[in-house]
SERO-4910 file (N, C-alpha, C, O; in steps of 0.05 Angstrom, whole numbers):
BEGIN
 pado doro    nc1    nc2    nc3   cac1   cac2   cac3    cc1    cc2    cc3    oc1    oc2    oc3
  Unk    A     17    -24      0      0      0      0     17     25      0     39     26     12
  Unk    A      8     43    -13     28     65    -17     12     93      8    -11     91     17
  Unk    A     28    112     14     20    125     31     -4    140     29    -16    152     47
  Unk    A    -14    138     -7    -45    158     -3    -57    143      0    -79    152      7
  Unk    A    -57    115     -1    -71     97      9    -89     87     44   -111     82     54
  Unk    A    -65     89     50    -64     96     82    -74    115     94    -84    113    117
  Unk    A    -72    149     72    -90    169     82   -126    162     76   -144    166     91
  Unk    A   -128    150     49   -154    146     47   -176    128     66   -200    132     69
  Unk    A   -155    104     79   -166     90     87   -171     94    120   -188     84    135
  Unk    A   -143    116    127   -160    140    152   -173    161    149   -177    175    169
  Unk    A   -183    169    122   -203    185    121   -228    169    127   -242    177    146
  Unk    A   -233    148    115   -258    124    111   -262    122    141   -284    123    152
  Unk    A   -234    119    154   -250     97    180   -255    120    200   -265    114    222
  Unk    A   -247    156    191   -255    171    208   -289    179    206   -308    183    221
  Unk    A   -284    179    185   -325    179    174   -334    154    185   -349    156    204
  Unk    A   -331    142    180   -349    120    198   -347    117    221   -363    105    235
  Unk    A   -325    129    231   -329    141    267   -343    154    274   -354    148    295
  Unk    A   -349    179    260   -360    201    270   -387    187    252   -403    189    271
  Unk    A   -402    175    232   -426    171    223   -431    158    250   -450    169    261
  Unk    A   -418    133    268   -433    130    287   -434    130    310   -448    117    327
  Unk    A   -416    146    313   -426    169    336   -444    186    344   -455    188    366
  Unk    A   -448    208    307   -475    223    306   -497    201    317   -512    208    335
  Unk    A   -499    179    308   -516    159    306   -533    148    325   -557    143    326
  Unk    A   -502    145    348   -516    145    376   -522    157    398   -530    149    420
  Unk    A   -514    187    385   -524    214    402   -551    212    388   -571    217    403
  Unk    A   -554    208    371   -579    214    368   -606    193    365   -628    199    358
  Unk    A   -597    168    373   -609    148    388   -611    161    421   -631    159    435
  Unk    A   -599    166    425   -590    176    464   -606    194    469   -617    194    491
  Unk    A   -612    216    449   -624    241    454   -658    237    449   -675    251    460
  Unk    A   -665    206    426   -691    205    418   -692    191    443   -703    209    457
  Unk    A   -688    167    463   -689    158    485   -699    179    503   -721    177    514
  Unk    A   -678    204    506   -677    215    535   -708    228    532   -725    233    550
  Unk    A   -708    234    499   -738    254    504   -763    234    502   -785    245    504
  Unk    A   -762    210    498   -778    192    497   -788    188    533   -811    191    543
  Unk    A   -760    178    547   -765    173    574   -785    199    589   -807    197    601
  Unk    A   -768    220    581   -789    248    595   -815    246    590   -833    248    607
  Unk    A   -819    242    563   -852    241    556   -865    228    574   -883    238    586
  Unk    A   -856    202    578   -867    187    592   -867    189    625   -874    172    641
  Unk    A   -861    203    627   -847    201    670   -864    219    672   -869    234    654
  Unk    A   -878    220    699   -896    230    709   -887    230    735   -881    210    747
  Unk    A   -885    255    744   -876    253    772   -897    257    792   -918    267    783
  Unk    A   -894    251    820   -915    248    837   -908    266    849   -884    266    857
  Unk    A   -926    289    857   -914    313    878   -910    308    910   -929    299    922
  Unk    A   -895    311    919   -886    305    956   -913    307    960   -930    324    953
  Unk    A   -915    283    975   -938    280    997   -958    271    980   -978    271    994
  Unk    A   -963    263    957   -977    249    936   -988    228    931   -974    218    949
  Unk    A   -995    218    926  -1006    186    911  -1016    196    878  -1024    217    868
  Unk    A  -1010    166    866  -1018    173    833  -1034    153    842  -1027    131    852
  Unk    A  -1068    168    837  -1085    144    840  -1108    147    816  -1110    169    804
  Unk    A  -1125    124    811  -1136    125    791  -1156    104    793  -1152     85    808
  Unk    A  -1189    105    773  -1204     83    780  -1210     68    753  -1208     78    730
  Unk    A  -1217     44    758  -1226     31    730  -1254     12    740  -1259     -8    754
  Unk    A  -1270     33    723  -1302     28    730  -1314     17    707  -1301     19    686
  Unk    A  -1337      6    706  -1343    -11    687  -1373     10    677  -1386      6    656
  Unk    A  -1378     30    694  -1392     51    690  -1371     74    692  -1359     80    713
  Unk    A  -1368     89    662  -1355    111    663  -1370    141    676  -1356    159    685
  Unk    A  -1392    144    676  -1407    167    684  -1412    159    717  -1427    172    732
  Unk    A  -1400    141    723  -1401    145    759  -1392    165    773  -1372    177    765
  Unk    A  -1404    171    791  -1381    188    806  -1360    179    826  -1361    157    835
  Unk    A  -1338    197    834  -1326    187    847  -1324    206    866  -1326    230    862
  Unk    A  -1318    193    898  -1324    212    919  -1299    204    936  -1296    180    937
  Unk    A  -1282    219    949  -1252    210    964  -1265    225    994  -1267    250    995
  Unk    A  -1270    212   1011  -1268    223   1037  -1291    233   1039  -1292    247   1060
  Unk    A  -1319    233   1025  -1339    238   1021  -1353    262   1008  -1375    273   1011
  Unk    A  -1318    267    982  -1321    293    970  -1324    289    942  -1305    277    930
  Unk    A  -1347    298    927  -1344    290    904  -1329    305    893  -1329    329    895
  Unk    A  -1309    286    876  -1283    291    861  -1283    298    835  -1268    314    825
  Unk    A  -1310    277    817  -1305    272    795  -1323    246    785  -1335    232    802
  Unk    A  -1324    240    760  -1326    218    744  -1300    199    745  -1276    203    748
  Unk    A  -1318    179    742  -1298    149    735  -1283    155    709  -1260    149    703
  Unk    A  -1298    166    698  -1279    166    665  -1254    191    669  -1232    188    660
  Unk    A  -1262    213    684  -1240    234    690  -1220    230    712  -1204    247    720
  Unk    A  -1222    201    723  -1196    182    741  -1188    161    727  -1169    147    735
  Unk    A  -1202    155    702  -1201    130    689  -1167    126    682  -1152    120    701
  Unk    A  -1155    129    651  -1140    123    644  -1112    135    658  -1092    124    668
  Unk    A  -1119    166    655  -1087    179    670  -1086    178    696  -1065    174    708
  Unk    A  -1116    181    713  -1111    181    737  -1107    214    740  -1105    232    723
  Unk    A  -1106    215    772  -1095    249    787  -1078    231    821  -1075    209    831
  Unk    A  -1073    259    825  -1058    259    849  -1071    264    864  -1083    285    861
  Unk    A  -1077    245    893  -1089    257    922  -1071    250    947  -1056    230    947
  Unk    A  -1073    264    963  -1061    260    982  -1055    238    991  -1074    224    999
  Unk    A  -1021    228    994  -1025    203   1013  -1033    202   1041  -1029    219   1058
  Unk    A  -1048    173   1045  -1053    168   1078  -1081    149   1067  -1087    138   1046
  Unk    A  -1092    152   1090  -1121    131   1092  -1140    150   1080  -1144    174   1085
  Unk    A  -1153    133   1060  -1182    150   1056  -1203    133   1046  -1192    112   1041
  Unk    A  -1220    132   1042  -1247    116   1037  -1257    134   1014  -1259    159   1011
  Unk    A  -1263    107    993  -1263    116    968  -1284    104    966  -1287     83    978
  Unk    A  -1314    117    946  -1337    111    931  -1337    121    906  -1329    142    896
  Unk    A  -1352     96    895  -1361    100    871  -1393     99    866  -1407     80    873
  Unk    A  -1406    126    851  -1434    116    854  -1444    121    830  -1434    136    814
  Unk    A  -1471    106    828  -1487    115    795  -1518    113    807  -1520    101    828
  Unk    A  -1541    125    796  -1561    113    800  -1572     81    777  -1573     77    753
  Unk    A  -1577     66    796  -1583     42    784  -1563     29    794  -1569      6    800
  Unk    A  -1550     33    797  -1521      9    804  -1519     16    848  -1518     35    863
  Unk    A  -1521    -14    848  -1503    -15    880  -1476      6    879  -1466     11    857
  Unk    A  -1464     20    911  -1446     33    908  -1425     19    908  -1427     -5    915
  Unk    A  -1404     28    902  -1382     11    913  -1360     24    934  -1346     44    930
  Unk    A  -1361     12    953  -1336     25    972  -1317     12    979  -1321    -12    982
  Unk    A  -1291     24    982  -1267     20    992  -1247     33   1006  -1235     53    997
  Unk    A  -1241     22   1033  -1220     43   1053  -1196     34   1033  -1195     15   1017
  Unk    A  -1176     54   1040  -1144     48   1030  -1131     66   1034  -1138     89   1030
  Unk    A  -1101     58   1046  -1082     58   1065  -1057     75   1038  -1041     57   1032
  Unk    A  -1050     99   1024  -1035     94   1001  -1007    111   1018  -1012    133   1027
  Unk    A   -985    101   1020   -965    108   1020   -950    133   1004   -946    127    981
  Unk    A   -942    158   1012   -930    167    995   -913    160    972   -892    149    972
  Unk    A   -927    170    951   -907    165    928   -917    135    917   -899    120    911
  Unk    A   -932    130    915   -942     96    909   -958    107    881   -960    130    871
  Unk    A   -967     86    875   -991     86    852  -1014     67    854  -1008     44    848
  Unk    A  -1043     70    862  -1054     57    870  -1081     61    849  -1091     82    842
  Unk    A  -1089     37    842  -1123     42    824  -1142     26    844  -1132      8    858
  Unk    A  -1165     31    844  -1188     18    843  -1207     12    828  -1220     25    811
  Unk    A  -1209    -16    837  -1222    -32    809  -1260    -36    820  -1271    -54    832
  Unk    A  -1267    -16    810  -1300    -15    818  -1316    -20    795  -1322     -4    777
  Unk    A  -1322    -43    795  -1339    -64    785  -1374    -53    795  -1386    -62    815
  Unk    A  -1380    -41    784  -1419    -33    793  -1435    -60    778  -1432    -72    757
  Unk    A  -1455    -63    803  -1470    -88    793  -1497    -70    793  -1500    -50    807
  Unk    A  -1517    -79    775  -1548    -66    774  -1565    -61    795  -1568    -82    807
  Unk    A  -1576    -46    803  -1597    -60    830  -1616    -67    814  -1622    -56    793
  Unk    A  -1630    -94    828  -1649   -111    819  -1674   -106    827  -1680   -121    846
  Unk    A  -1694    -88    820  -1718    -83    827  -1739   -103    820  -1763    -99    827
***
């Protein structure tokens, strides 16, 4: 091999250094903004809680406060305070459903409220 030879073939293998490098900065960078999208942080003193009701127009009541609909806790969920609180779900026509629960700061907790018909 003669010496321009040697330059060409460290030109080649410098481009293909740096092609993948760009390559995996920018694998690294579609990750990092991927991860963010996705992270949801829980504010101090928080719970990420959420319900999955089989009636979306229920309501939902935390501590005997109405909060909301089943469908507006459904998929994303909100944040309530951690500690003990007693959770309902209600509709007319449907039995209620209740549940105490104990949520730890910083946890993620759903309730699964299943409404059955009342049978007149």
């Amino acid at each position: 091999m003669t010496g321009k030879d040697d330059d060409q073939d460290r030109d080649a293998g410098s481009g293909r250094a740096a092609l993948g490098l760009a390559r995996g900065l920018l694998l690294l960078a579609a990750l990092a903004l991927g991860a963010a999208g996705c992270a949801t942080t829980i504010p101090r003193g928080a719970v990420a809680f959420r319900v999955d009701s089989n009636v979306n127009d229920a309501t939902v009541w935390v501590d005997d406060v109405l909060v909301g609909s089943a469908k507006d806790w459904g998929k994303d969920g909100k944040h309530i305070k951690a500690g003990f609180h007693r959770i309902e779900i209600r509709h007319p026509g449907y039995y209620s459903f209740f549940q105490e629960v104990e949520l730890p700061e910083g946890s993620h907790a759903t309730v699964n409220a299943q409404l059955r018909p009342v049978v007149e």
